[in-house]
TITOR-66630 format. One record per residue (C-alpha): residue in one letter; x, y, z. Coordinates in pm, 1 decimal. Each point is the difference from the previous one (the first is absolute). Example, Ala and Ser with C-alpha at 12.3 -4.5 7.8 and 13.67 -1.06 7.14 Angstrom:
# TITOR-66630
SESE  res         x         y         z
SESE    a    1230.0    -450.0     780.0
SESE    s     137.0     344.0     -66.0
# end
This chain:
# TITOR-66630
SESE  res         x         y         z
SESE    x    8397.8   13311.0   10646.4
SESE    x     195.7    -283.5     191.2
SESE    x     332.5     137.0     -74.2
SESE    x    -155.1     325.3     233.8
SESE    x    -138.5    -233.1     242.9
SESE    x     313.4    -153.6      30.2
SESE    x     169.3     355.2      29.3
SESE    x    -199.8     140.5     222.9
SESE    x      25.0    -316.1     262.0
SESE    x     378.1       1.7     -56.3
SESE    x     -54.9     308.2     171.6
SESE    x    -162.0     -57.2     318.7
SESE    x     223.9     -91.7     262.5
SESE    x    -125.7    -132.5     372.9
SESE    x    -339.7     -61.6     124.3
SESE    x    -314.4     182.1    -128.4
SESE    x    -113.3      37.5     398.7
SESE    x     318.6     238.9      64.9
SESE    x    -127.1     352.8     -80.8
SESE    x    -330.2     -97.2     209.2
SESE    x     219.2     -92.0     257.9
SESE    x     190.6     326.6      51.6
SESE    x    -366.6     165.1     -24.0
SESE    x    -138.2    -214.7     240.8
SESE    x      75.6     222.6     335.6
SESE    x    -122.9     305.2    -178.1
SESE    x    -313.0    -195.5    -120.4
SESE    x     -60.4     -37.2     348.9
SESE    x      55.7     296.3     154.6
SESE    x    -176.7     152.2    -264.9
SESE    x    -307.5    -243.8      47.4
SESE    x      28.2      69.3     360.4
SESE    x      19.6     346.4      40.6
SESE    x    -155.4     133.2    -315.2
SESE    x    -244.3    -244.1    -216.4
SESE    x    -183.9    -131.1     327.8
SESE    x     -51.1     336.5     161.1
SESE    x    -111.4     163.4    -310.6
SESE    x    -238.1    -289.1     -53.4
SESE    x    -122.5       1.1     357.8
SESE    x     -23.8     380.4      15.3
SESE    x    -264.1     -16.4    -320.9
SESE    x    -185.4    -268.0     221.3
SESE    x       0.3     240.9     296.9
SESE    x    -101.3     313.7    -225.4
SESE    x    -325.8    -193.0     -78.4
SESE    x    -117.2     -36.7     370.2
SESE    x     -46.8     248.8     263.3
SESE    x     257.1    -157.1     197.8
SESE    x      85.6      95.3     338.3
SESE    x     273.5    -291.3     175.3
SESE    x    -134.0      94.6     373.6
SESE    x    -365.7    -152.9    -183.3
SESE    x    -113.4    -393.9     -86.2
SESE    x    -231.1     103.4    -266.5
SESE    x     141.9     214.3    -322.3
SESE    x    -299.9      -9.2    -219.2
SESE    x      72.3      33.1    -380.9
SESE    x     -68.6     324.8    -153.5
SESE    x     130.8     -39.3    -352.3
SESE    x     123.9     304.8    -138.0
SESE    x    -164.0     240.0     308.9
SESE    x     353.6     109.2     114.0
SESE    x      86.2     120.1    -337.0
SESE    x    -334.9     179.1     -88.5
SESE    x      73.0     191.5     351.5
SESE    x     264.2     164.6    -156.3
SESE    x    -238.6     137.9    -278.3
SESE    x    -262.0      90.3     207.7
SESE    x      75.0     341.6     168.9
SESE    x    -260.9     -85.4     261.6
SESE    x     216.2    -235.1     149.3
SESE    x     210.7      -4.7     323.7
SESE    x     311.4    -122.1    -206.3
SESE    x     -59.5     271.4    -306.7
SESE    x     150.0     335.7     117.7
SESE    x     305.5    -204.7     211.3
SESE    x     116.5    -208.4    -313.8
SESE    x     -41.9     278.9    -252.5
SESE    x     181.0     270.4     195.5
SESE    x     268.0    -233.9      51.6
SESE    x       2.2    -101.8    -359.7
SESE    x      35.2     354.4     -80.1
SESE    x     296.4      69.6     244.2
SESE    x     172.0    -262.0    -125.7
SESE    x     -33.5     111.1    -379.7
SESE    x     104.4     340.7      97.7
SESE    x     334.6    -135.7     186.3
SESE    x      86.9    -189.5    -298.5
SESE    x     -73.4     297.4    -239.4
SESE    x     195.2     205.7     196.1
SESE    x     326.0    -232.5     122.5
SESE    x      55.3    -251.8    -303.0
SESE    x     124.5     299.0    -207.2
SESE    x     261.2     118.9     265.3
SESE    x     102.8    -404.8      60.1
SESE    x      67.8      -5.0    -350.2
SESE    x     153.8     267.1    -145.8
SESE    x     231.9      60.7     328.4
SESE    x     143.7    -335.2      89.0
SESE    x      76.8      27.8    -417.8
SESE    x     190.7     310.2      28.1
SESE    x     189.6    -163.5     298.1
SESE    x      97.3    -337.5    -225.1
SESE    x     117.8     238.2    -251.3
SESE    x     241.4     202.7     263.6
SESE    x      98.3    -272.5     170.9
SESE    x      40.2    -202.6    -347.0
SESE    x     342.5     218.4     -92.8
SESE    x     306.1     -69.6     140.8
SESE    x     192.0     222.6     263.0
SESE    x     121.4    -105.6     406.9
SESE    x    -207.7    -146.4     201.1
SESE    x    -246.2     -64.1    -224.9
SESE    x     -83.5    -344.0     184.6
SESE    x     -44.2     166.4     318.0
SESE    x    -269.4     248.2    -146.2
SESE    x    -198.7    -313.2    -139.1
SESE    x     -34.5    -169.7     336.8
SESE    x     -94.6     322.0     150.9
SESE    x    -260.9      95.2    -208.6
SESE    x    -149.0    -374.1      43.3
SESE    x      58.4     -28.7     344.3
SESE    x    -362.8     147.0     123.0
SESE    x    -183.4    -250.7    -206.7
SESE    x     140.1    -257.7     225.7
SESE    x    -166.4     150.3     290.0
SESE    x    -319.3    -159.0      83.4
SESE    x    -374.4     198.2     -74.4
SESE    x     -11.9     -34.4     421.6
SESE    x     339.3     189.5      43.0
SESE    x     -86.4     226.2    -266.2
SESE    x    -313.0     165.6     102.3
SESE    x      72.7       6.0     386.4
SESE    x     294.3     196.0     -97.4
SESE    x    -174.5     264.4    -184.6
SESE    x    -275.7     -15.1     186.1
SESE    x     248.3     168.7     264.7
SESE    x     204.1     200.7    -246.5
SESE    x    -318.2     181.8    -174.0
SESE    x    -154.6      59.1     315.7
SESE    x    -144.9     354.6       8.8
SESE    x      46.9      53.9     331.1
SESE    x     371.6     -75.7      84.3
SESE    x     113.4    -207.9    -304.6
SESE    x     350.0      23.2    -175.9
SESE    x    -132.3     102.7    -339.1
SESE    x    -120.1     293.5     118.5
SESE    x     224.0      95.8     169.8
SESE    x     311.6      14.1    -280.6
SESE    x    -243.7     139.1    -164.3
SESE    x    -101.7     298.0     211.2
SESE    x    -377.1     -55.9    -116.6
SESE    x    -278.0     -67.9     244.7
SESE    x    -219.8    -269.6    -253.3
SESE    x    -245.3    -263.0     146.4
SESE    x     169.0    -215.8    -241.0
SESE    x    -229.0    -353.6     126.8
SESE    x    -368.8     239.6      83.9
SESE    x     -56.6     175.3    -291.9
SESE    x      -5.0      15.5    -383.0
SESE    x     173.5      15.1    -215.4
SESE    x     317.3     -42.9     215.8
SESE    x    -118.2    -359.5      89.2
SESE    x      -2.8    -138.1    -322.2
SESE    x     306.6     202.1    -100.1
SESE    x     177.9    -182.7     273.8
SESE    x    -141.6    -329.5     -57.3
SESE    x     120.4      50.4    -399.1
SESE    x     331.6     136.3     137.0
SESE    x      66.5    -271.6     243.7
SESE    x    -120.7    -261.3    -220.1
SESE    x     267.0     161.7    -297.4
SESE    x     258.0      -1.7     278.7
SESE    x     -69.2    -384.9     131.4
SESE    x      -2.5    -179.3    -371.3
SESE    x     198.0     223.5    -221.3
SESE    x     300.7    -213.6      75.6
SESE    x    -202.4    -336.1    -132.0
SESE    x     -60.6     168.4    -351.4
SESE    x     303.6     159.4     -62.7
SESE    x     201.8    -329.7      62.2
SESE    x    -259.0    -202.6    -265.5
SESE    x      45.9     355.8    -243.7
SESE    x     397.7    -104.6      59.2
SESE    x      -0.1    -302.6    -143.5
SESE    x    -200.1      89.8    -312.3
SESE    x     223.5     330.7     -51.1
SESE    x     278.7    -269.3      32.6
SESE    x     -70.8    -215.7    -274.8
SESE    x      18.3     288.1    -267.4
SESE    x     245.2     -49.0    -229.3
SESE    x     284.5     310.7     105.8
SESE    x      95.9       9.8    -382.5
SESE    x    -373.6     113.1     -61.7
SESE    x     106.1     333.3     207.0
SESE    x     299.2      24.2    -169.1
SESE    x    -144.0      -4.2    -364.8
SESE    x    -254.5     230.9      51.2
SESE    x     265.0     261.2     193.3
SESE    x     172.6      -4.9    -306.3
SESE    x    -302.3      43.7    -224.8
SESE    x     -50.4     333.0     258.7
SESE    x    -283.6    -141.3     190.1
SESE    x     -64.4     213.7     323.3
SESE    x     -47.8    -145.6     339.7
SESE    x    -368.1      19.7     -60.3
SESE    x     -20.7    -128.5    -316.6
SESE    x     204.4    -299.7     133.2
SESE    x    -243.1     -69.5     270.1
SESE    x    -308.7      13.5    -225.8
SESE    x     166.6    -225.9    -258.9
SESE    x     230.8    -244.1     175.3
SESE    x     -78.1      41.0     345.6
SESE    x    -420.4     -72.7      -5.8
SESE    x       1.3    -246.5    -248.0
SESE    x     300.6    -200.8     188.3
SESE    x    -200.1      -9.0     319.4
SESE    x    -360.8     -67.1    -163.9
SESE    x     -26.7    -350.5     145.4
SESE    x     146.7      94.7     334.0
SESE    x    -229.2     362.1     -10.2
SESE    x    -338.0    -211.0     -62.5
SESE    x     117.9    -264.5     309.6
SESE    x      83.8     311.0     244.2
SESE    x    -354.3     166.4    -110.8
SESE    x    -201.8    -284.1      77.6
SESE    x     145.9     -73.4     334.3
SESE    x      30.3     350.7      73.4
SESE    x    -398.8      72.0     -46.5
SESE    x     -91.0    -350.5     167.4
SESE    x     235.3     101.7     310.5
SESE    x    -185.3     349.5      -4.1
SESE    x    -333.3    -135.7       5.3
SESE    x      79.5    -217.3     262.5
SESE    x     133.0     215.4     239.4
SESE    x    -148.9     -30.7     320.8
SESE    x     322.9      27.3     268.4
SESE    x     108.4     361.6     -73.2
SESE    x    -381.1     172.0      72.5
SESE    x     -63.4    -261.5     259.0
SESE    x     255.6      90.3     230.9
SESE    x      77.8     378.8    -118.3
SESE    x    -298.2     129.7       2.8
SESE    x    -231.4    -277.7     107.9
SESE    x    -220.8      71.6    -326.5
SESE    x     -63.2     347.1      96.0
SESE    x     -83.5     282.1      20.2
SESE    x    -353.5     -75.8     -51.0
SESE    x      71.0    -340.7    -155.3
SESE    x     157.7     228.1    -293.0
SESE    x     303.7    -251.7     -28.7
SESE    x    -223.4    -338.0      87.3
SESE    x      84.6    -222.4    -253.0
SESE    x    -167.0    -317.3    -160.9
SESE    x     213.8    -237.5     173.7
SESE    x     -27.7     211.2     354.2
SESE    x    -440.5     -47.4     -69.6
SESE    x     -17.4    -312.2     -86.0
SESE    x     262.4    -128.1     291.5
SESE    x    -212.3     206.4     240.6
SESE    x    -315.0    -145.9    -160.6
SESE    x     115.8    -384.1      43.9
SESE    x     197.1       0.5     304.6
SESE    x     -92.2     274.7     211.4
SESE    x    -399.0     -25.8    -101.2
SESE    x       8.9    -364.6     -82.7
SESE    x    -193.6       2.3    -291.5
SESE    x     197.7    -210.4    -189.0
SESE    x    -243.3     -66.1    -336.9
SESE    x      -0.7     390.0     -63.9
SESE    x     387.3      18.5      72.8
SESE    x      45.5    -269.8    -271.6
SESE    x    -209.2     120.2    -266.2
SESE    x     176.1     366.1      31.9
SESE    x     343.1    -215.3     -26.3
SESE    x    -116.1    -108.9    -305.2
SESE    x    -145.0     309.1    -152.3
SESE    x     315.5     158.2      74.7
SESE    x     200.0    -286.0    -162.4
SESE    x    -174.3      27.2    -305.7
SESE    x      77.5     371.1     -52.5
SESE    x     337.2     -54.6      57.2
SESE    x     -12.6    -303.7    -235.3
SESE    x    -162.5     277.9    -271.9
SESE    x     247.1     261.5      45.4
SESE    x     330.1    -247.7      -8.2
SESE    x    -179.4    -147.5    -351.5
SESE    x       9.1     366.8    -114.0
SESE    x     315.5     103.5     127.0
SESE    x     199.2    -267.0    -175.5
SESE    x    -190.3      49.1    -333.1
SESE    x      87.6     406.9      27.4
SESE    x     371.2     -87.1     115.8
SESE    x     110.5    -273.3    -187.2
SESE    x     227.6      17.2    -298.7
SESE    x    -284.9     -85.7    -294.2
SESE    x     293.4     -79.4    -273.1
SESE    x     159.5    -263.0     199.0
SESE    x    -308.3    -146.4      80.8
SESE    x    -113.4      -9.7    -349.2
SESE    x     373.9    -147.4     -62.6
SESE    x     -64.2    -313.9     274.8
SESE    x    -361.3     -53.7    -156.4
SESE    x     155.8     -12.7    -319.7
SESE    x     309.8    -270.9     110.3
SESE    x    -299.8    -227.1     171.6
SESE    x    -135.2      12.9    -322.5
SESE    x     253.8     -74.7    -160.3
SESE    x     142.1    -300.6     216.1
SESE    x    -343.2    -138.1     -11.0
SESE    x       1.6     -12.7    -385.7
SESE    x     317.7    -180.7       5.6
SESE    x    -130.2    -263.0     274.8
SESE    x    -265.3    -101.7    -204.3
# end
C-alpha cells in the first residue's frame, strides 16, 4: 500500500488548483448564462409573472397544469406548436442525416479540387439564420420569386401546404448539410484504409463495405451528429419565422415561435417558462433514447467492463 502511495504521488506534477483553473472561465460563463437562468426561469414558471406588474403571486404548478387542461388559453397554442415541431423533426432529421453522409463519403475520395468542393458545400452554414430566411423568403416567393421561376412552376411555396414545410425541410437540408458532412469527415477519416483494402480482396462489394466498415467506423461520430441533429430540428424557430412567418394557418408555428410570442409579445412570462421547460424535458427524453438506440452496445459493454476492471486493481 505505501509503495502505491508513493507511486502514485511520484506522479503528480504541479498544483492540484491547475485543472480548476483552466475551467474557471467556462465555470463562469456557464454559471452565468446557463445554471442561473435555468434556475431563475423554474422560479418564474411558478408565478404568473408579468415584468410591466409589482405583484407576481405564486401559483405553484398552475402554468404547467394549463398545458393539460384543454380549457385553457395556453392549451391549443402550445400543443399545435408541439406538434409542428415533432412533425419538422420527423420529416428533416432523416434528410440531414443520410445526405450530408453521402456527401462526406464523395467528398472523402481523392480527385482535383477536392478541397474546394468541401468549403463549398460548408459555406451556407456560415450564413446567419437572419440572412438565410430573408433570402428565401424572396427566392420562394410565389408571386415573382427565383425558384419558380427556373422552375417554370407557379407554387405558393411560403402560403400553402405541403410546399411550406417542403421548403422549410429543403432549406433547412441546404443551410446545415455542410456542418454534418464536415463532422461525418473526420470520423470516415479515422478508418483504418487497410480495412478497405482487406475486405476488397476478400470480394466485399461497395455495399457490403459500407455496412461492415463504414457504420461501425463512424458509430461514435453517427450517435454525436444524431443527437445534435434532432436537438437543432426541434429547435428551429428562424427558418418558419421569417419564411413563412408560421403560416399558413399557423401550420409551420413552432414551439419556440409560441412560446417567444407567448413571453415577449404577450408578456406572460410564468406560462412562457413552464412551456420552456416542458419542451426541454421532451427533448431531454428523446436525446436519452436516441443515444441508447444509436450507440455501439459492445463497446460500451467493453468500457463498463475496463472500469471494472481498473477498479478491482485499485483496491
Amino acid at each position: 500500500m505505501s509503495t502505491r502511495r508513493t507511486t502514485r504521488r511520484s506522479t503528480q506534477h504541479g498544483s492540484p488548483l491547475t485543472p480548476f483553473l483552466f475551467l474557471a472561465p467556462y465555470l463562469l460563463l456557464f454559471t452565468a448564462f446557463v445554471a442561473v437562468p435555468a434556475v431563475f426561469g423554474l422560479w418564474i414558471s411558478a408565478h404568473d409573472w408579468d415584468y410591466l406588474l409589482d405583484h407576481r403571486p405564486f401559483v405553484g404548478f398552475g402554468n404547467y397544469a394549463n398545458l393539460l387542461d384543454p380549457d385553457s388559453v395556453a392549451f391549443g397554442d402550445f400543443w399545435n406548436g408541439m406538434t409542428n415541431t415533432a412533425l419538422f423533426t420527423v420529416v428533416s432529421v432523416p434528410f440531414l442525416l443520410s445526405i450530408p453522409l453521402g456527401v462526406a463519403m464523395l467528398l472523402h475520395m481523392k480527385f482535383p479540387g477536392r478541397t474546394f468542393f468541401r468549403a463549398v458545400f460548408f459555406a451556407p452554414y456560415v450564413l446567419g439564420v437572419a440572412v438565410i430566411g430573408l433570402m428565401w423568403r424572396y427566392l420562394l416567393d410565389g408571386n415573382f420569386g427565383l425558384v419558380n421561376a427556373i422552375l417554370g412552376t407557379d407554387i405558393s411555396w411560403t402560403t400553402s401546404q405541403p410546399w411550406a414545410w417542403i421548403a422549410l425541410v429543403a432549406v433547412t437540408v441546404w443551410w446545415t448539410m455542410g456542418f454534418n458532412a464536415i463532422i461525418y469527415l473526420a470520423g470516415l477519416g479515422d478508418i483504418p484504409p487497410d480495412h478497405y483494402e482487406a475486405a476488397a480482396l476478400d470480394g466485399a462489394n461497395a455495399l457490403q463495405r459500407f455496412r461492415h466498415i463504414t457504420i461501425p467506423g463512424i458509430q461514435p461520430v453517427f450517435v454525436f451528429v444524431a443527437v445534435t441533429t434532432i436537438l437543432a430540428s426541434a429547435n428551429m424557430f428562424g427558418q418558419s419565422y421569417l419564411i413563412t412567418q408560421g403560416g399558413p394557418s399557423q401550420s409551420t408555428q413552432t414551439a419556440l415561435m409560441v412560446i417567444t410570442e407567448l413571453g415577449l409579445s404577450r408578456f406572460q412570462m410564468g406560462q412562457a417558462a413552464a412551456q420552456s421547460y416542458v419542451l426541454a424535458f421532451f427533448l431531454g427524453i428523446i436525446s436519452i433514447l436516441t443515444f441508447l438506440a444509436t450507440r455501439d452496445r459492445d463497446q460500451a459493454r467493453e468500457r463498463r467492463a475496463l472500469r471494472k476492471g481498473v477498479r478491482g486493481v485499485a483496491r
